[in-house]
Phi, psi and omega in degrees: 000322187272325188288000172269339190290311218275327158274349149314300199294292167338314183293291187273021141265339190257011164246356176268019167260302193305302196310277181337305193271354158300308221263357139297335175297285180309321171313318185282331177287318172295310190299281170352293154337298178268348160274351165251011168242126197263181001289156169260175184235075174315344185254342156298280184323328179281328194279288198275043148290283177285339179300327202260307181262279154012288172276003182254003189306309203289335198278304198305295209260010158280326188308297186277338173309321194278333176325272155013304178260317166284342180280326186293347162301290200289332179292322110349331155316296176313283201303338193287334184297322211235011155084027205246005189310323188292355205276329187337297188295317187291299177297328201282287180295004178251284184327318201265310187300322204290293191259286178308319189318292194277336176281324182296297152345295172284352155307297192289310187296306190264015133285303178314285207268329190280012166268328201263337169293295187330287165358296202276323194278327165309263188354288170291346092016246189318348166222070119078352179336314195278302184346307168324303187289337173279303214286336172266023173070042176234137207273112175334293207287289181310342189245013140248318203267331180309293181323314183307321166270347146282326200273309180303297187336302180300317203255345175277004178277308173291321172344283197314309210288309171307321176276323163309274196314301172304338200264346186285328189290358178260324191288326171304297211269168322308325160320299192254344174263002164259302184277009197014083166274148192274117213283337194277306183304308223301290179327307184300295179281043174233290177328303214285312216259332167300140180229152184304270206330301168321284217279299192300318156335304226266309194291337161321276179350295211287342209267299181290304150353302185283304162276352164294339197276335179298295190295359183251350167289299149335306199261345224244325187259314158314317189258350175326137156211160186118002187052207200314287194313339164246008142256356154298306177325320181309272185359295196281337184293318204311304185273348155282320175285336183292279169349328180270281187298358134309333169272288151004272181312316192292304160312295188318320228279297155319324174302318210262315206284308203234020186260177180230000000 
């Protein structure tokens, strides 16, 4: 008998996991629909622009400087052992456009914004707001989740792009005015060893990241209930589920751009 409970129970978690990624599928898909189709709310799109890019800059590029500055430490621990120190630069720049760059980034993007989308649309959920928006004949996925998912899309890739430039220059000054590297090597081979693929990977990466955290933000806030107490629950789904499948993604996505 209990081995019957336990794969019951087992059973009706792994199809209430299937509903769930049904009813985000279809959510993404419907978002998607209406976001490549006009009309837009250009002053909409514009707004949550600068909120997704603009306001996450300064939490994004302190984030990757030090990033930066710590990866060029330990990678110098390491390499010092095998007598490999020149290696630095070459490892410093590849790690941060290939990897860190777009996960920290998309890290930093779904504690900020995907809480603050849950947040905003769970509001309006719960005191009936969108409900408001249907009875004026105006359709909720186009005039909230689109904009939101062109704007993740769009902006969170120039982040990465920016958080790239910062995190390799905190891995320079730490090189060269701690470990004293001569800055004219340092630079060329960080110039020499970079390739367009790493930075175009990394802005992929960053391009899907940025819509996962909009759409998780979105549907997470779209479905709330419960008044305050379910839109904090919305909040924490937003940014633990964004979170996951940022690495999720992050693997798959690696897998596909570099593996042979």
């Amino acid at each position: 008998m209990t081995e019957r409970n336990f794969l019951a129970s087992v059973g009706r978690t792994f199809l209430d996991f299937l509903a769930v990624t049904g009813r985000i599928v279809v959510f993404a898909l419907a978002a998607i629909f209406y976001a490549l189709r006009p009309p837009y709310y250009p002053r909409l799109i514009l707004r949550q622009m600068v909120d997704v890019g603009y306001y996450s800059l300064p939490v994004v590029g302190l984030t990757a400087v030090f990033t930066g500055m710590v990866l060029a430490l330990q990678t110098y621990t390491g390499f010092s052992r095998f007598a490999a120190e020149n290696a630095i630069a070459n490892v410093v720049v590849l790690s941060v456009t290939r990897e860190l760059g777009p996960v920290i980034a998309g890290l930093m993007v779904a504690g900020r914004i995907g809480a603050a989308i849950a947040a905003e649309i769970g509001t309006m959920r719960v005191t009936d707001q969108i409900d408001a928006l249907t009875t004026l004949s105006t359709n909720p996925y186009r005039y909230l989740v689109a904009p939101r998912l062109i704007a993740g899309f769009t902006m969170v890739p120039l982040l990465v792009l920016v958080a790239d430039i910062i995190g390799v220059f905190g891995g320079f000054l730490v090189s060269t005015y701690k470990l004293q590297f001569n800055a004219a090597s340092y630079i060329q081979r960080t110039v020499d060893f970079l390739q367009t693929q790493d930075v175009a990977a990394g802005l992929a990466k960053a391009a899907v990241f940025g819509f996962i955290v909009a759409l998780m933000g979105c549907y997470n806030g779209y479905h709330s209930r419960g008044g305050a107490q379910g839109v904090g629950a919305a909040t924490t789904y937003a940014v633990v589920s964004s979170s996951i499948l940022i690495l999720v993604f992050d693997y798959v996505l690696t897998e596909a751009f570099f593996a042979r």
